[in-house]
DOVEXNU-856539 format. One record per atom (N, C-alpha, C, O): residue in one letter; x, y, z. Coordinates in steps of 0.02 Angstrom, whole numbers, padded with zeros to 5 digits, always signed. Each point is the difference from the previous one (the first is absolute). Last residue first. Layout:
N
AXYZ...
end
This chain:
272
X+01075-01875+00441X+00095-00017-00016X+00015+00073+00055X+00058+00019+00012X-00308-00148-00059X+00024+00053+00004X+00104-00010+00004X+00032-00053+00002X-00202-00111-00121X-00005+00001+00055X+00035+00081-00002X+00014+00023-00056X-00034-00158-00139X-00071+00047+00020X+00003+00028+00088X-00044+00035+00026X+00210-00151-00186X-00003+00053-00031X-00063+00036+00040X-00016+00059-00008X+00122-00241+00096X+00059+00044+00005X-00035+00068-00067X+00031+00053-00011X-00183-00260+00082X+00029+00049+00051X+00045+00058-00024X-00017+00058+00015X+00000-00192-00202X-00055+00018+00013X-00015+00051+00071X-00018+00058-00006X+00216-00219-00023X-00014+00049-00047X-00053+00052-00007X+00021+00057-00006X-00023-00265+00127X+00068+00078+00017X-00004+00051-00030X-00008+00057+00021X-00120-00246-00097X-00038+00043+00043X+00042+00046+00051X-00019+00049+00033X+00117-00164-00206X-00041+00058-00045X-00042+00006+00073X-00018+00059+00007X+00189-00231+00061X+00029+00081-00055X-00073+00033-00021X+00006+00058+00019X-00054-00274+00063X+00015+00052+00054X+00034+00068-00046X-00025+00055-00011X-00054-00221-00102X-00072+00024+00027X+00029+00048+00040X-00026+00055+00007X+00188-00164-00111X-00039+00067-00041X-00042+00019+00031X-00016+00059-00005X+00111-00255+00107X+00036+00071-00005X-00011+00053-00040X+00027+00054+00010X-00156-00256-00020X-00013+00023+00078X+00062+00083-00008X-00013+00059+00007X+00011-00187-00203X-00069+00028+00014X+00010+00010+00058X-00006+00061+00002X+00183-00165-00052X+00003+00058-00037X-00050+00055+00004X+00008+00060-00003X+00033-00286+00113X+00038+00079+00037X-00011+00064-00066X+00012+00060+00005X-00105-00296-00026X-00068+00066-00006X+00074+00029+00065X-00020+00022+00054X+00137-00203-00157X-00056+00052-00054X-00044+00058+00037X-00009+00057-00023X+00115-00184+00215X+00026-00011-00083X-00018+00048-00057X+00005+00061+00006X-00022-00132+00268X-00053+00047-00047X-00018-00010-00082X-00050-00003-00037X+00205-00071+00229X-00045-00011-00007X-00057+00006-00033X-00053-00033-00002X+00275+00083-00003X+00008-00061+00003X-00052-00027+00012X-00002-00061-00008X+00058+00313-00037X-00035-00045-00065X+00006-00083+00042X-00021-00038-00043X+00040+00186+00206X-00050+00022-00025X-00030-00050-00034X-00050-00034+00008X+00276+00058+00055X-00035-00034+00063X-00079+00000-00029X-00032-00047+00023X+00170+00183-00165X+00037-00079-00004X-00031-00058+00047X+00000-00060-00014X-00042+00329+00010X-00027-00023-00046X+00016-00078+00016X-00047-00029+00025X+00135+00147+00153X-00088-00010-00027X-00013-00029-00048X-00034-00051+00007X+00262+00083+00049X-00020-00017+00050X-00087-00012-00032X-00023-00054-00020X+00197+00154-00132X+00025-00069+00035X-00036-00038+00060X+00017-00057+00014X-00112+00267-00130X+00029-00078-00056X+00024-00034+00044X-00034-00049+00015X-00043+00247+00093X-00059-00059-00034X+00026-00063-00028X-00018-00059+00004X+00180+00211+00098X-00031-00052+00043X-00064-00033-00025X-00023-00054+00018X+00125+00210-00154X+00049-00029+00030X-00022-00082+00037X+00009-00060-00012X-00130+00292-00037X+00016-00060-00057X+00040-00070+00007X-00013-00052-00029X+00020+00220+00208X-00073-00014-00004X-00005-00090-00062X-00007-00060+00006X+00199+00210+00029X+00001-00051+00038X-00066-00028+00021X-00006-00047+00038X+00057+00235-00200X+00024-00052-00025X+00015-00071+00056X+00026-00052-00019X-00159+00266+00076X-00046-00033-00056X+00069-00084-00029X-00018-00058-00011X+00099+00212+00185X-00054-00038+00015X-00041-00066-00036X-00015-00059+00012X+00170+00238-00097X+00045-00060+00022X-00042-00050+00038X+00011-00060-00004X-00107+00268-00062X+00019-00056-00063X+00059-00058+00014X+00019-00046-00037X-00081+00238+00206X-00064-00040-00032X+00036-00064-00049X+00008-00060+00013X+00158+00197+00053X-00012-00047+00029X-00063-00051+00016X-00004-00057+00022X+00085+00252-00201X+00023-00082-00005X-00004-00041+00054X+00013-00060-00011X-00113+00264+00037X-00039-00041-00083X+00036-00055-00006X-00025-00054-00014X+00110+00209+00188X-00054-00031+00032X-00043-00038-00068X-00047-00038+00013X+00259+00143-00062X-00011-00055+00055X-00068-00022+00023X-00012-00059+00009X+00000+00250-00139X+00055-00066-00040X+00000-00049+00031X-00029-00050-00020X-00073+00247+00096X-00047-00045-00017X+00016-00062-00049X-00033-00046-00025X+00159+00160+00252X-00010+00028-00069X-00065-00058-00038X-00020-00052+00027X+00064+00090+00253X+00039-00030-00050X-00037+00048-00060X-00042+00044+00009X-00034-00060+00225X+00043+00063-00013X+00045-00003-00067X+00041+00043-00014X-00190-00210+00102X-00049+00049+00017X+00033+00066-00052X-00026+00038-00041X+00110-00282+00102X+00004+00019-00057X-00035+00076-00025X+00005+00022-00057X+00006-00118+00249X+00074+00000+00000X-00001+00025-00062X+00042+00043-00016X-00258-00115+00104X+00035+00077+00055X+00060+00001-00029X+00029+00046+00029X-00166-00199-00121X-00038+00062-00005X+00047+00048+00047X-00002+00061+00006X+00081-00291-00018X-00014+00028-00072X-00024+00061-00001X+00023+00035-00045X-00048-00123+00248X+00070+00013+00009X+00014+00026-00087X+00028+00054-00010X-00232-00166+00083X-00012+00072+00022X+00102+00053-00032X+00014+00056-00021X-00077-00271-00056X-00047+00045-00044X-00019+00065+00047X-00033+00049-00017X+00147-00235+00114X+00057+00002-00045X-00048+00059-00055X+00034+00027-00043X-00148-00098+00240X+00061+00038+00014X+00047+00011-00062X+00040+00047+00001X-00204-00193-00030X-00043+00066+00016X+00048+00039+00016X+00000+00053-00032X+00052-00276+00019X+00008+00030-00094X-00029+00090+00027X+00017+00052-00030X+00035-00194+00212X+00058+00034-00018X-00031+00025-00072X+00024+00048-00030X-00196-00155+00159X+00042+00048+00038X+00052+00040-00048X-00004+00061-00008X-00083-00252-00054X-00046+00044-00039X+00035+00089+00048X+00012+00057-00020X+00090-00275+00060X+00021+00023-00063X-00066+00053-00021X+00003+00028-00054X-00017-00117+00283X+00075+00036-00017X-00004+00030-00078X+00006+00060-00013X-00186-00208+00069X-00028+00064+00021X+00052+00058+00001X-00013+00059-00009X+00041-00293-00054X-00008+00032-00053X-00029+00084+00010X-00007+00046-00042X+00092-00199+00219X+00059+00000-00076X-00037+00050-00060X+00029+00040-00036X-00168-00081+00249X+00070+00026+00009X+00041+00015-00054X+00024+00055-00012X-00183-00213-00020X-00038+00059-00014X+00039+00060+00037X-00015+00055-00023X+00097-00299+00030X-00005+00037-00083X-00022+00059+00018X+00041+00042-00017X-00029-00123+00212X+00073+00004-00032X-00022+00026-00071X+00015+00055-00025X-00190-00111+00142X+00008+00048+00041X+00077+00001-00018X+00028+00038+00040X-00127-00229-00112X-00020+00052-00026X+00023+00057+00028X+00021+00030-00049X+00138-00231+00029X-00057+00036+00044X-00031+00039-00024X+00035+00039-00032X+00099-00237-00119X+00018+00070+00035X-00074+00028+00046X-00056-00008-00023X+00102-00188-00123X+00006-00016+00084X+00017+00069+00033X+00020+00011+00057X-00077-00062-00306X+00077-00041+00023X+00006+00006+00063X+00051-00024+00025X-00271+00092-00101X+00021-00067-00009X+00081-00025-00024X+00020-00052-00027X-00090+00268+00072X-00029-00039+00044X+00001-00082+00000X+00004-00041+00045X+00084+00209-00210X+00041+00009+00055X-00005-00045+00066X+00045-00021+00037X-00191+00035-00226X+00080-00040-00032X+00039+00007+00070X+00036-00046+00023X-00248+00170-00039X-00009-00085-00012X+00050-00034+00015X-00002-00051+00033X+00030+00303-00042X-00031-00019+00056X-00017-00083+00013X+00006-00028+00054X+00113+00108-00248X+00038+00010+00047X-00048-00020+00070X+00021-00041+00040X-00158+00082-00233X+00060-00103-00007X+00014+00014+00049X-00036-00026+00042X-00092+00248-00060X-00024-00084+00025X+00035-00066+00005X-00007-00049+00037X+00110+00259-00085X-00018+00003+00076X-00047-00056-00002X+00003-00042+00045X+00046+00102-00264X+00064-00033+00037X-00002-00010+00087X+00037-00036+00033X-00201+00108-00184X+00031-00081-00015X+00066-00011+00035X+00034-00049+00014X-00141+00283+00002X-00062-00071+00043X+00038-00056-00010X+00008-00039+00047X+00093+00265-00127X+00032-00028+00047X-00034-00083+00025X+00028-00048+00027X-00118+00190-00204X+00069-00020-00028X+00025-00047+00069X+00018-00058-00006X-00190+00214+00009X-00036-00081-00017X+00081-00040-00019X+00008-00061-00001X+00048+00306+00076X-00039-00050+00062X-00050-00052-00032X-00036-00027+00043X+00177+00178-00192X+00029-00039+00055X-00050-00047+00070X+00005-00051+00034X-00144+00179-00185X+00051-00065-00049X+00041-00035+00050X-00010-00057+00021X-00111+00245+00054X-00024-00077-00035X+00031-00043-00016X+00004-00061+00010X+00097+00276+00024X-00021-00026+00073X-00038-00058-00006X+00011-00045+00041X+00038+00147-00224X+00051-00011-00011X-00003-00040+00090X+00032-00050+00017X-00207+00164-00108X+00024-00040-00044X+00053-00056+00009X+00001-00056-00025X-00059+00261+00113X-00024-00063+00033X-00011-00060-00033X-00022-00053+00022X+00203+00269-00005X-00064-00040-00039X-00031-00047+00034X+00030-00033+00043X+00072+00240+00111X+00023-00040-00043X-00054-00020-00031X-00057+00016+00016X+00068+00192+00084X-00039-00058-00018X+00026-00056-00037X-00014-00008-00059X+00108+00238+00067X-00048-00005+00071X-00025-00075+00028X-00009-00015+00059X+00218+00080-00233X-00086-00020-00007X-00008+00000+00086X+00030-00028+00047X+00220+00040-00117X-00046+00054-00049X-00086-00014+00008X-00035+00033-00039X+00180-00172+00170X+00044+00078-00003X-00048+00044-00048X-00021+00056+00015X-00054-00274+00019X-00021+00039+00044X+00048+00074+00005X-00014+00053+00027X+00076-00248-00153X-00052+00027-00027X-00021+00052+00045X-00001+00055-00029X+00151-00185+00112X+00051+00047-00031X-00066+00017-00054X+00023+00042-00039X-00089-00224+00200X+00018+00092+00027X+00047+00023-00048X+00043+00028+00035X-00122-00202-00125X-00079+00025+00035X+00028+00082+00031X-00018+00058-00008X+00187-00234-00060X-00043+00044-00070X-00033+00026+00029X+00007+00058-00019X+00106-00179+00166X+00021+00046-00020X-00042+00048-00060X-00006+00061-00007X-00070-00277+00079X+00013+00052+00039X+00011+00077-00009X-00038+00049+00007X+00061-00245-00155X-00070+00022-00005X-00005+00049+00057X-00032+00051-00013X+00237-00158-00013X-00008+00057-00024X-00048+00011-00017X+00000+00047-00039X+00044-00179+00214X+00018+00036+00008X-00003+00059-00054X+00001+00059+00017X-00082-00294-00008X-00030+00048+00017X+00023+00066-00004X-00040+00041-00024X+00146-00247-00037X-00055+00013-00031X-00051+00055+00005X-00037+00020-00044X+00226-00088+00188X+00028+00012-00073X-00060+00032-00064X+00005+00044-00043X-00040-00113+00271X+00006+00072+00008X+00037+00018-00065X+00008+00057-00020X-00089-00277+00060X-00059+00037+00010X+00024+00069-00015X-00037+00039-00030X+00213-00199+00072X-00027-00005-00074X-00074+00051-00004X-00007+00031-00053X+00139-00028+00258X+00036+00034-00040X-00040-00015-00087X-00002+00042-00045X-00073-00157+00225X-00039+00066+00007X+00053+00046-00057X-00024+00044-00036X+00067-00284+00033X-00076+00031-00017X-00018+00064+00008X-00041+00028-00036X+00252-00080+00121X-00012-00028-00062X-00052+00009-00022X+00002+00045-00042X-00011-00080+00263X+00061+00101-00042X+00006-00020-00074X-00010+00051-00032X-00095-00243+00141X-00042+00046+00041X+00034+00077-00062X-00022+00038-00043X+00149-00237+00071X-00050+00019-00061X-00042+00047-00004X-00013+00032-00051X+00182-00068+00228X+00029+00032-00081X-00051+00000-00037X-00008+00046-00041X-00080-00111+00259X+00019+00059-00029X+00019+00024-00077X-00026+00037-00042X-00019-00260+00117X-00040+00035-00012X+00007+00066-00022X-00020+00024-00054X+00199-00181-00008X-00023+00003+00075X-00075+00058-00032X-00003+00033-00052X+00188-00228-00066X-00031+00083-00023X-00063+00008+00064X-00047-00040+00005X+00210-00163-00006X+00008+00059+00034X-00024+00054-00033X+00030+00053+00009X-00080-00282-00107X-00031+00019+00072X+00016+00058+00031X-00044+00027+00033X+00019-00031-00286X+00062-00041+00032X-00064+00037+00084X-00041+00044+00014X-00030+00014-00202X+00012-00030-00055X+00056-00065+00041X+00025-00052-00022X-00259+00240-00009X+00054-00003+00074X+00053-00094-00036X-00029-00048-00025X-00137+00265-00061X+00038-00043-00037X+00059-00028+00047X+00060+00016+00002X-00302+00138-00004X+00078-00003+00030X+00028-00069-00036X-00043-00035-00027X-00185+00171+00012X+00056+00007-00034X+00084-00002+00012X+00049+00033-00016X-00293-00120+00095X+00005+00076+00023X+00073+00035-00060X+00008+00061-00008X-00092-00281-00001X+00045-00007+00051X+00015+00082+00008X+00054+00024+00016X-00251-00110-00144X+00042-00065+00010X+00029+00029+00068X-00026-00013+00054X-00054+00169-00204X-00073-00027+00043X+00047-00074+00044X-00023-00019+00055X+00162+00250-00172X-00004-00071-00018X-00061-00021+00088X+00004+00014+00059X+00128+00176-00195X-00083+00023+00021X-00027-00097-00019X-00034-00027-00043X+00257+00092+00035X-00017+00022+00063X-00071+00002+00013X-00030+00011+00053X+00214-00117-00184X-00042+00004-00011X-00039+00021+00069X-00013-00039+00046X+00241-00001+00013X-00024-00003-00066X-00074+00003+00025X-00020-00005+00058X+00239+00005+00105X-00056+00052-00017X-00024+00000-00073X+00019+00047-00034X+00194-00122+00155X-00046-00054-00008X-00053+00037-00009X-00037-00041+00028X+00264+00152-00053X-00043-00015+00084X-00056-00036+00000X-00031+00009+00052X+00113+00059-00259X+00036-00054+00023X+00004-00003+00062X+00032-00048+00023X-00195+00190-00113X+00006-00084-00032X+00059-00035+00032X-00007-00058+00020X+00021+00300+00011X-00076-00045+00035X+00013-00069-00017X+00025-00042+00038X+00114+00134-00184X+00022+00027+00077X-00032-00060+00040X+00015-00058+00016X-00088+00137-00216X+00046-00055+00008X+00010-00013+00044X-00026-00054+00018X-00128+00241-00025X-00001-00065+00014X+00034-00078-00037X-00026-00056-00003X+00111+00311+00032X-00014-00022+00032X-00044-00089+00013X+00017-00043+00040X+00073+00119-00226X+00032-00003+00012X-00046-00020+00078X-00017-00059+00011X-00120+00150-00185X+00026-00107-00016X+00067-00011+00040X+00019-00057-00010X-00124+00286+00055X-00041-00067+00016X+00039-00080-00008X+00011-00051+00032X+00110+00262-00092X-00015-00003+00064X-00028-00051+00010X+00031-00046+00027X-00052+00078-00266X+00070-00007+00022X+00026-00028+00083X+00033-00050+00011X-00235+00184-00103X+00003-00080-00016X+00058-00016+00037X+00000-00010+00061X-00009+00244-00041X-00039-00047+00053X-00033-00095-00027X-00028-00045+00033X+00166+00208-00156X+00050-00007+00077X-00054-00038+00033X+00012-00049+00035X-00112+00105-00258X+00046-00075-00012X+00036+00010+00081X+00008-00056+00025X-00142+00245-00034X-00064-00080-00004X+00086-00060-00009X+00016-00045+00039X+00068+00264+00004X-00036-00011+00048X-00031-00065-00012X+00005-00047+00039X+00078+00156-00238X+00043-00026+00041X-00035-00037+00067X-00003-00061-00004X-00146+00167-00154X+00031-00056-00006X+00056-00047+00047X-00001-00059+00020X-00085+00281+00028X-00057-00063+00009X+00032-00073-00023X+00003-00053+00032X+00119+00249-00075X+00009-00016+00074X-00045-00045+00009X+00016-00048+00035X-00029+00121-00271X+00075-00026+00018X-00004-00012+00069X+00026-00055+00008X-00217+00160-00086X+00016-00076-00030X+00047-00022+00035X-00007-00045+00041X-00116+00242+00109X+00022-00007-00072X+00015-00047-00010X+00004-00033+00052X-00102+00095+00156X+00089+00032-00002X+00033-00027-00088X+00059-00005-00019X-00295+00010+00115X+00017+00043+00044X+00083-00006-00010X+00040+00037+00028X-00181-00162-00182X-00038+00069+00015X+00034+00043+00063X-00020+00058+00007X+00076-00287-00058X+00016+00038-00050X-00019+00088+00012X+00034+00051-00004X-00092-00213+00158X+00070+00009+00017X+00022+00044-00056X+00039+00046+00010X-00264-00126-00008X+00020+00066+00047X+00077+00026+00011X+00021+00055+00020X-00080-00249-00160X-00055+00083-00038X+00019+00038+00068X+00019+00058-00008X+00034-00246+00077X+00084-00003-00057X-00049+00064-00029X+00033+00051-00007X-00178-00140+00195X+00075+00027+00025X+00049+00015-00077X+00054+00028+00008X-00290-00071-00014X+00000+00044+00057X+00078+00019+00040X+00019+00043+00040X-00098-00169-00248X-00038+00060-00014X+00015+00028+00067X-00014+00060+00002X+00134-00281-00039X+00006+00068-00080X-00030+00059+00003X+00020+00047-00034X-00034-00222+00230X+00082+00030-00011X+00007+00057-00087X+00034+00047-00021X-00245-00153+00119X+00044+00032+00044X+00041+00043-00020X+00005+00061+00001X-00086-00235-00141X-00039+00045+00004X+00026+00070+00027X+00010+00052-00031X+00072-00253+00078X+00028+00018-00062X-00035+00063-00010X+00035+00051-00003X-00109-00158+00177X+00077+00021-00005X+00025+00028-00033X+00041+00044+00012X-00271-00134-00034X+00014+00035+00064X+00056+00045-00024X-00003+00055-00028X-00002-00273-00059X-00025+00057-00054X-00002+00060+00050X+00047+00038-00012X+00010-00217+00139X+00072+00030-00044X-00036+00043-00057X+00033+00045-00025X-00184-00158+00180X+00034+00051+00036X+00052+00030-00041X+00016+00059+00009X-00170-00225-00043X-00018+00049-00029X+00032+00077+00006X-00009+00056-00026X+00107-00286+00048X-00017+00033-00058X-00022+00082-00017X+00018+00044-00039X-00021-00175+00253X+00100+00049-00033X-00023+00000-00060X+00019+00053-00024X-00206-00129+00103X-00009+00047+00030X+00086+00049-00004X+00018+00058+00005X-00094-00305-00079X-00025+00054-00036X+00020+00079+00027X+00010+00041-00045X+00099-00216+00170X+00016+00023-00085X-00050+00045-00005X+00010+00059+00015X-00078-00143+00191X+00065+00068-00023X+00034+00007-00052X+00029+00053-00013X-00196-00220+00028X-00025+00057+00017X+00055+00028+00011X+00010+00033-00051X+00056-00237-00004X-00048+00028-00055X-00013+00090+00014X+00016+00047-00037X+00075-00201+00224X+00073+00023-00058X-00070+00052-00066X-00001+00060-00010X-00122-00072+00238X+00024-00046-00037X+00069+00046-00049X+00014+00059-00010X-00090+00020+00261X-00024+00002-00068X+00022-00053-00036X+00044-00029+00031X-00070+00076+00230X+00047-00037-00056X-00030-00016-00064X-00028-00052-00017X-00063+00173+00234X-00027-00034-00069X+00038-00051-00032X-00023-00050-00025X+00111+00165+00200X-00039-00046+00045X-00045-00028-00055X-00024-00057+00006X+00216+00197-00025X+00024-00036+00028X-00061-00053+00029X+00011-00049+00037X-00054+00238-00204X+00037-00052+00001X+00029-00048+00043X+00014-00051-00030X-00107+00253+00109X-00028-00035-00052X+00027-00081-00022X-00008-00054+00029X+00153+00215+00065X-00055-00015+00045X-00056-00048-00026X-00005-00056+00023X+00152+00173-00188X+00025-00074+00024X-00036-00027+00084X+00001-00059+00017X-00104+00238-00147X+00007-00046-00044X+00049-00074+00038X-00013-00060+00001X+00010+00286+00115X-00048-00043-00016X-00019-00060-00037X-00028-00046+00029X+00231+00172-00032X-00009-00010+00062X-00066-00040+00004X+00005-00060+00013X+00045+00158-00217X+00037-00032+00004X+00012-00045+00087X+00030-00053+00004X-00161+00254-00058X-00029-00063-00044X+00041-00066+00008X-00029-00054+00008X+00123+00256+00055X-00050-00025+00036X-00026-00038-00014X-00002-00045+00042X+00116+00202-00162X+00020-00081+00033X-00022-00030+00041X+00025-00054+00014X-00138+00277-00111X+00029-00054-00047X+00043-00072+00013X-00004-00052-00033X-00049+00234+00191X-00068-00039-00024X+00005-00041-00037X-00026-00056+00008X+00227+00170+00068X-00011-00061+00032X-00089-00007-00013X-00026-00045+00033X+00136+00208-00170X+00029-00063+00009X-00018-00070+00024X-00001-00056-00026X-00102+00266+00073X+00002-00020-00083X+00034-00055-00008X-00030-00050-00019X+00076+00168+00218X-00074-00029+00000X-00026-00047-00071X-00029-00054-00003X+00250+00177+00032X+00004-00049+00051X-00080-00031-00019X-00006-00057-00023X+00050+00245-00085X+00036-00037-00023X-00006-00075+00033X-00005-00052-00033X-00126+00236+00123X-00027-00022-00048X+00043-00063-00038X-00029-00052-00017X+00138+00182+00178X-00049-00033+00030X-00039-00042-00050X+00001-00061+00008X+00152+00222-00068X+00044-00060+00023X-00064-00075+00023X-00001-00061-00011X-00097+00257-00174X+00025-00003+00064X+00060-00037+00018X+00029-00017-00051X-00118+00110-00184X-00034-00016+00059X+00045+00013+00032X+00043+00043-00012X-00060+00137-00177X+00043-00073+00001X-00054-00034+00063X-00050+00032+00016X-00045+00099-00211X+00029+00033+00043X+00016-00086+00051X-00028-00054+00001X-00042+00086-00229X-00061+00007+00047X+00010+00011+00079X-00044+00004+00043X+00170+00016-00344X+00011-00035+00079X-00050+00025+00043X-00013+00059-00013X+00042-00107-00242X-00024+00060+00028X+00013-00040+00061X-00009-00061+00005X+00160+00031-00230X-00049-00033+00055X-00030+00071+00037X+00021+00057-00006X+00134-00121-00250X-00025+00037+00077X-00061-00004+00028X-00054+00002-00030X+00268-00159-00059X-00047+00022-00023X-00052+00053+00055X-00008-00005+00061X+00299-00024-00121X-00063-00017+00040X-00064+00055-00017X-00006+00060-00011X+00256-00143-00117X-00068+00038+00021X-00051-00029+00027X-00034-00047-00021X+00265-00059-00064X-00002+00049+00070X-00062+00020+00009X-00018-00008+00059X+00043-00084-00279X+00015-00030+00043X-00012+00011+00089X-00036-00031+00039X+00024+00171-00244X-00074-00034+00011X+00032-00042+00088X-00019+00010+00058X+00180+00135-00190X-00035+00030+00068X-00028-00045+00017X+00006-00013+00060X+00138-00034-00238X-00029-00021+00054X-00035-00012+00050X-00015-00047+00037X+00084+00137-00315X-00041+00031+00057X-00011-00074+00053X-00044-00040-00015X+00253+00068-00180X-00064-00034+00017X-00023+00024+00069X+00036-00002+00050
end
């Protein structure tokens, strides 16, 4: 029985690679959102309603995301079998790391209430929560990061598709966190520190993807897209979708289609 199919990568025309610089920039336009949004937030305080709809519309986004711009690219640059592997190592990673999180009091993070801390005894001190949140921000972030600069090995340009998405993706969570944070007594000039760090490190972690992996094979670099795409998926189900349906109910299905097909739509008309 003929295997080859498995292993074969599909063939692509490449537009010649970007930069370190570009890696870094791309990134941080895309988290950035995430810096603003909770600036924002800390002085609107959106309602519980208004950031459901908006993780609704955000996990079609994701999903979107994760099938046409990272697991079709991961396939296409190192074949079935490494994409595969890569998408289940990077589920796997997520629901481990945020066990973890969770049992440092860190639930529902894109929470309008209490920024997403779960303070449960008097000695959980600002700090620990403080690292706790930024470690939950960088769980979530880190492999939308990475995707941006390990795309940039082969494209001049990353998608912008894919620079959209992650950046409406980030607003719900930078608005609760900015609400939630403020109204447990944290300083503004502390949150926007906390979250100005985590947009800091996702940009560094998509320059450091583009320089380490620069000199690698297109095996590795397809299963580490696709390990992305499996901590992308990852964090819709347990974190977005569930905070989403408690308000939303029925129309998460319509708000998250609305968001998947206008991903969708970007990801076929925008340039790649």
């Amino acid at each position: 029985m003929d295997l080859s199919w498995l292993f074969a990568v599909a063939p692509t025309a490449s537009v010649g690679q970007g930069t370190p610089y570009e890696a870094f920039g791309w990134a941080f336009l895309a988290t950035a959102s995430l810096l603003i949004s909770a600036w924002i937030g800390s002085f609107t305080h959106p309602s519980k309603r208004i950031t459901a709809v908006m993780l609704a519309f955000s996990a079609g986004l994701l999903i979107s995301l994760l099938s046409y711009d990272l697991l079709e690219v991961a396939y296409e640059t190192a074949g079935l079998v490494p994409a595969l592997f890569g998408f289940f190592v990077g589920l796997c990673l997520f629901v481990l790391f945020n066990r973890l999180l969770q049992s440092r009091g860190v639930q529902r993070r894109c929470s309008v209430t209490h920024g997403g801390l779960r303070q449960e005894s008097a000695d959980d001190s600002a700090q620990t929560a403080g690292m706790s949140l930024v470690i939950g921000a960088l769980i979530d972030g880190i492999p939308e990061a990475a995707s941006i600069g390990i795309s940039l090995l082969e494209n001049r340009i990353v998608s912008l598709s894919v620079i959209i998405s992650v950046a409406i993706t980030n607003i719900p969570e930078g608005l609760a966190s900015g609400a939630g944070l403020q109204r447990s007594g944290w300083r503004l000039k502390t949150i926007l520190l906390m979250w100005g760090g985590v947009v800091l490190i996702c940009s560094f972690t998509s320059l450091l993807s583009f320089v380490f992996l620069k000199g690698t094979g297109p095996i590795l670099q397809g299963a580490l897209i696709a390990l992305a795409g499996g901590g992308v998926l990852a964090m819709t189900l347990q974190t977005v979708v569930p905070e989403a349906f408690e308000e939303t109910h029925d129309m998460v299905s319509i708000l998250g289609g609305s968001g998947f097909a206008i991903a969708f739509v970007l990801s076929r008309l925008l340039p790649h």
